[in-house]
C-alpha positions, 0 to 999 in steps of 0.5 A: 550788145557791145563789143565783148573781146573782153569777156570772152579773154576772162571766160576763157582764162577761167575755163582753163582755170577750171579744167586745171581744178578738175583734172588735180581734184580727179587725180588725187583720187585715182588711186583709190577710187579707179587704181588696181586696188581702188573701189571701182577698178577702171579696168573693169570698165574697159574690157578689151574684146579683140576689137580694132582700136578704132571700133572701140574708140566708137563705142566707147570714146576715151583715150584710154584705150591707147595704154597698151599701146604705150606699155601702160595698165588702165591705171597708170593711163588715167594719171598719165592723161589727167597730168597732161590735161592738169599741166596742159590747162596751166600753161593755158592760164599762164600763157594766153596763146595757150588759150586755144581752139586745139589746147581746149579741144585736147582737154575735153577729148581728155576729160572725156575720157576720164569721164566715161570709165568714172561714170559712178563718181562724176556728175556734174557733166554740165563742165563737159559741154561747156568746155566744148564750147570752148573749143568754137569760142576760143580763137586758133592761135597756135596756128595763126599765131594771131588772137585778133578778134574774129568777127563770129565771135559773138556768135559762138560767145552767144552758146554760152549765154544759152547754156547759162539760160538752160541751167537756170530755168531748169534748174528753178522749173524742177524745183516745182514740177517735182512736186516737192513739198518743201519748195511749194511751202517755202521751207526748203531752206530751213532744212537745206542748210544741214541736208546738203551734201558738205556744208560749210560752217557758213550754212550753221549760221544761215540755219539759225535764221528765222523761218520767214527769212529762209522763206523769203530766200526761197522766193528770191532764189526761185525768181531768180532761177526762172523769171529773171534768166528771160533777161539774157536775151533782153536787148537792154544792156542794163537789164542783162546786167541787173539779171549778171549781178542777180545770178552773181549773188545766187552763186555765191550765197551758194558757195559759202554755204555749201561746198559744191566743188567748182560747179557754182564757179563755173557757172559764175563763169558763164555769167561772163557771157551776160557782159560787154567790154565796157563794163569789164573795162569799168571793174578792171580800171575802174574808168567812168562810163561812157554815155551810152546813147551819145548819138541817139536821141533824148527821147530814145534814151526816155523810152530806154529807161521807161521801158527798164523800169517797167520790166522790173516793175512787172517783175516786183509786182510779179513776185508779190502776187504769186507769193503773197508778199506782206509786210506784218507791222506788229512782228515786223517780219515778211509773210510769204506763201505760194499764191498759185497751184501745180496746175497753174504753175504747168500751164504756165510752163506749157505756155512759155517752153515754146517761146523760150525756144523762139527767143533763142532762134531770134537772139542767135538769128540776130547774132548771126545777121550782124555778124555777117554785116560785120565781114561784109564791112571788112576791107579787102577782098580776100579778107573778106571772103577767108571771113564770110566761109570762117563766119559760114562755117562757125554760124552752122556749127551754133545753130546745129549746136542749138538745135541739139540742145532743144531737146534735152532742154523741153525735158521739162516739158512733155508736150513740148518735147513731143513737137520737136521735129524728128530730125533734131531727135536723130542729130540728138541720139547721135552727139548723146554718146559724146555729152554735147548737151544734157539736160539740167536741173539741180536740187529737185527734192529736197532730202533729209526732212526729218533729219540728215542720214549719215553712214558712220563705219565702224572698225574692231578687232574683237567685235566688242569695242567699236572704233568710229572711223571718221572721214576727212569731209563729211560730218561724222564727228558731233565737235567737228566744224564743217570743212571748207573743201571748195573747189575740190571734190571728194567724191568718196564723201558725196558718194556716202551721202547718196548711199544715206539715202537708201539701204545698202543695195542702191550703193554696190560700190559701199560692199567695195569700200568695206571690203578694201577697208578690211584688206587695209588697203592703203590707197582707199584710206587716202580717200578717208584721211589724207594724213593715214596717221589720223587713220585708228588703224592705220597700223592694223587693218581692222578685223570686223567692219559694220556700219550704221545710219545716224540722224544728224542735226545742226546744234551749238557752235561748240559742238556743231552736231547732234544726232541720235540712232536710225538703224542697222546700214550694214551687218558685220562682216569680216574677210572670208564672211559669207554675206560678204562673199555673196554681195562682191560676188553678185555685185562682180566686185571681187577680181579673179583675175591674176595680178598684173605685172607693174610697167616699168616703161620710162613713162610710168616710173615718171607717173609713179614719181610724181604720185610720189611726190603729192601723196600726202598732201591735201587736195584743197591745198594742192588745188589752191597753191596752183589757183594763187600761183597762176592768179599771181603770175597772170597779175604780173603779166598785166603789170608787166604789160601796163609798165610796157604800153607805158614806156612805149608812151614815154617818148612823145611825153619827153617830146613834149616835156622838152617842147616845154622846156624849151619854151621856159628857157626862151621865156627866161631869156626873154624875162632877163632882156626885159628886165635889162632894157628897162634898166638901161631906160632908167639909166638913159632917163637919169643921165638926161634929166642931169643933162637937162637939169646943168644945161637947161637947153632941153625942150619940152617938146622933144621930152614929149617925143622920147616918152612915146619912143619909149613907150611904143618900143615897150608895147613891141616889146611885150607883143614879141614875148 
């Protein structure tokens, strides 16, 4: 594989572009979803014991524990931490120095914390240990004040591309071993569109596409989730590029498709891991590529490209054999069908986890190995040997990382999970508390089958006529087109399509949201309509709430939604109503505790200023202004250092530029002299041809011997010049 400086600058600016995203999306939300008056209070979650703050730190690793200590309840803590990681992962995007190992060990140990009282709300973690990462990947420039490259790099950067392999394979494997009948008949995407969480308007016209071609997208998309993922570690440059573009292409039909906040971003991110500098440098100047086997043989290159071609050969033939691919000349469409059983598929999976493991001991072995070879080649001692202990400590610290992750990763396979060795389990059960590595797998059963349930609540003031109260994302109303809310998260409407899923009871938090609604309490609307206007009783909480569960189907675009009556979700309540009472009871939603005194230190009268100044105001917007202010900024910083190494250029340029204007000048000079010393030839010629012609004494002889005089002083001329 190449150099790969390149890369790893992007993947680092992207990452704190990300954090940025996730730390503004979960700040909007606070108030409603963990403030004092939110569903969740993260207060609760946080019970303080008479503990020392060390111990509690221990056993349960977040930061809020410090608010105490600064004056500050639970809430105003968790804004106060979520603006600092938000202002921190900006200037990290505005400022490469701030791309650094302590800037992303600050984010996450931030993150972190947010995480661990919000455990109901989040879940995605697969950001926590890739920004983990970051912190091995990303070089210690505050204190070294350098962002020269480090030799290890490669092999911290390889975490990376192990991460993405993980994410993918398993991510394809669940889809089969759930036993889920829609993937094994092909037809998960012919309800995908309109099941997911919030759609796109996108989705609505991938819904209408015929039955084989959303057949055919589910055998791309699995060929590409499990097949081609054993091309990351392929020594073939190509071949890693054809599986980058191949993984590109699945996230991104994703993200117009649906909206999963910034999880298919951050997985184009680690898509990064696949690329070398010399490709990264052909996209952002556009320069013509290098031949790569410059100094190998003809017959090296030969055995290259054969070898590329019979890889995807394999995988083309592959393809068509396990999923019966034909071509019907008389429909013109593609029939396809799963080729193969369970217990096929299992065998399969049995055969390969191992050696997936040993791919990666050798790829990261490799990594390893050159890049020793690397700071063995540095010149000078010390530098050499301060390089050996940084690449000694670095390569102890991938290797433990990837052995941890063996474990989460051969959940897919219990056998193989069982030959691990105990130690890696121990190392495992210890890193667990901090989310290092988990296990991954998306989309496993595909829901909504027979139409997409959606809760729909209802407010009134007499219990005879029904308001409907529609949210800001999910689908409520039939007219309204799907929202686009990428790369925000609005976690009150994913929630709402997993409490769909189940009666009432396997959502305690929706007793919570009913409850809060009748009190109108104003930061839990926020999390329905921004805009409380649009709120029908924005004026007046409602007296009486219910709700019910519809069927939701995708319809014309003039009303993008159908739906007909499921049944009852949740009874009629009212403030003082028994049912309602037992269930905030039982579920320990209801706080006897007295209300706390509001802090008044400096630093939260801050904290509620700047609350002040975006409530209101979408998150989407909120999010895209800060993503298009430092695009922009970091564009005019390339600019700016374009134009720089330019004028540094400039003087050699002059140099030259004078060099050659001066060698004119002479050649003018010398073009003028020329042209005189003919003039005055002619001249000489004229007056001897007149003496000549009045005397007639002149010789022919000494005619002769001008005329060569002549011309060998031309000839000595025009070698001069």
């Amino acid at each position: 594989m190449g150099e790969i400086i390149q890369p790893r600058r992007l993947f680092l600016w992207c990452m704190a572009v990300i954090y940025m995203v996730a730390f503004v999306s979960l700040y909007v939300q606070i108030p409603g979803l963990y403030g004092n008056d939110g569903l969740l209070p993260a207060r609760w979650q946080l019970r303080y014991t008479g503990m020392p703050l060390l111990d509690q730190m221990l056993s349960s690793p977040t930061l809020l524990w410090l608010g105490p200590q600064l004056g500050l309840d639970t809430q105003t803590s968790m804004e106060l931490l979520c603006l600092i990681g938000a202002a921190l992962s900006l200037i990290a995007t505005l400022v490469e120095a701030f791309r650094d190992s302590l800037v992303f060990l600050c984010l996450w140990a931030l993150y972190l914390s947010m995480y661990q009282v919000s455990l109901k709300w989040i879940f995605l973690i697969i950001d926590l240990y890739a920004g983990f990462l970051c912190v091995i990947v990303a070089p210690l420039t505050i204190i070294r004040g350098s962002r020269a490259v480090r030799e290890h790099d490669r092999v911290t950067f390889w975490l990376i591309r192990w991460l993405l392999f993980r994410l993918m394979f398993a991510s394809g494997v669940v889809k089969l071993t759930s036993r889920c009948p829609t993937w094994w008949g092909l037809t998960a995407l012919t309800y995908h569109y309109e099941t997911q969480c919030i759609p796109t308007p996108l989705a609505w016209f991938a819904h209408q596409l015929p039955v084989w071609w959303q057949k055919l997208s589910v055998v791309g998309a699995l060929v590409i989730e499990i097949p081609v993922p054993f091309l990351f570690f392929s020594p073939l440059r190509r071949l890693r590029l054809g599986a980058f573009y191949m993984q590109v292409l699945l996230q991104v039909l994703i993200i117009l498709s649906g909206n999963y906040n910034f999880f298919n971003l951050l997985t184009l991110v680690l898509c990064l891991s696949l690329l070398d500098d010399q490709h990264v440098r052909f996209w952002l100047y556009h320069q013509p590529k290098c031949l790569v086997f410059c100094s190998v043989s003809k017959l090296l290159s030969w055995l290259s490209f054969l070898l590329e071609l019979a890889v995807w050969s394999l995988l083309i033939f592959g393809t068509i054999s396990c999923f019966d691919l034909q071509y019907d000349k008389t429909k013109n469409v593609v029939s396809s069908h799963t080729a193969y059983t369970y217990h096929q598929f299992n065998q399969f999976l049995k055969t390969v986890t191992i050696p997936c493991v040993w791919i990666g001991v050798l790829s990261l072995t490799w990594e390893m190995i050159t890049s020793m070879f690397r700071c063995a080649c540095v010149s000078g001692f010390l530098r050499r040997f301060w390089g050996m202990v940084q690449w000694s400590v670095f390569a102890a610290a991938s290797a433990s990382l990837f052995a941890v992750s063996l474990v989460p990763f051969t959940f897919i396979e219990y056998d193989s999970n069982a030959r691990l060795w105990p130690g890696v389990r121990q190392a495992f059960e210890v890193v667990d508390r901090y989310q290092l590595v988990n296990s991954y797998g998306l989309f496993r059963r595909m829901t909504g089958v027979g139409g997409r349930p959606e809760v729909i609540i209802e407010g009134s003031n007499d219990a005879v006529t029904w308001t409907e109260i529609e949210f800001m994302y999910k689908p409520g109303n039939l007219s309204a087109p799907p929202p686009v809310v990428t790369p925000h998260q609005p976690r009150l409407d994913w929630q709402m399509w997993f409490a769909a899923l189940g009666p009432h009871t396997q959502a305690p938090w929706f007793t919570s949201l009913m409850y809060r609604l009748l009190q109108g309490k104003r930061d839990v609307i926020e999390l329905i309509q921004t805009d409380v206007s649009r709120y029908p009783f924005h004026q007046q909480p409602p007296a009486y709430l219910r709700a019910h569960r519809y069927r939701y189907w995708f319809t014309e675009p003039k009303r993008w939604w159908r739906r007909v009556y499921d049944e009852e979700f949740y009874p009629i309540v009212h403030l003082g109503n028994t049912f309602l009472d037992s269930m905030l009871n039982q579920y320990g939603l209801k706080d006897k505790s007295p209300p706390r005194r509001v802090s008044n230190t400096n630093v939260a009268q801050m904290v509620r200023w700047f609350r002040s100044q975006v409530r209101g105001v979408p998150a989407p917007m909120l999010i895209w202004t800060l993503i298009a202010c430092s695009a922009t900024f970091s564009l005019i910083q390339v600019l700016l250092n374009k134009t720089k190494r330019a004028r540094q250029t400039m003087p050699a340029c002059n140099v030259s530029e004078k060099a050659s204007n001066h060698t004119d000048a002479v050649a003018d000079s010398c073009s003028d002299l020329r042209e005189e010393t003919r003039e005055q030839q002619t001249e000489e010629e004229e007056e001897e041809d007149g003496t000549k012609s009045e005397e007639e004494v002149e010789k022919s002889d000494g005619d002769e011997d001008r005329e060569e005089d002549r011309m060998e002083k031309e000839d000595i001329f025009d070698e001069s010049f």
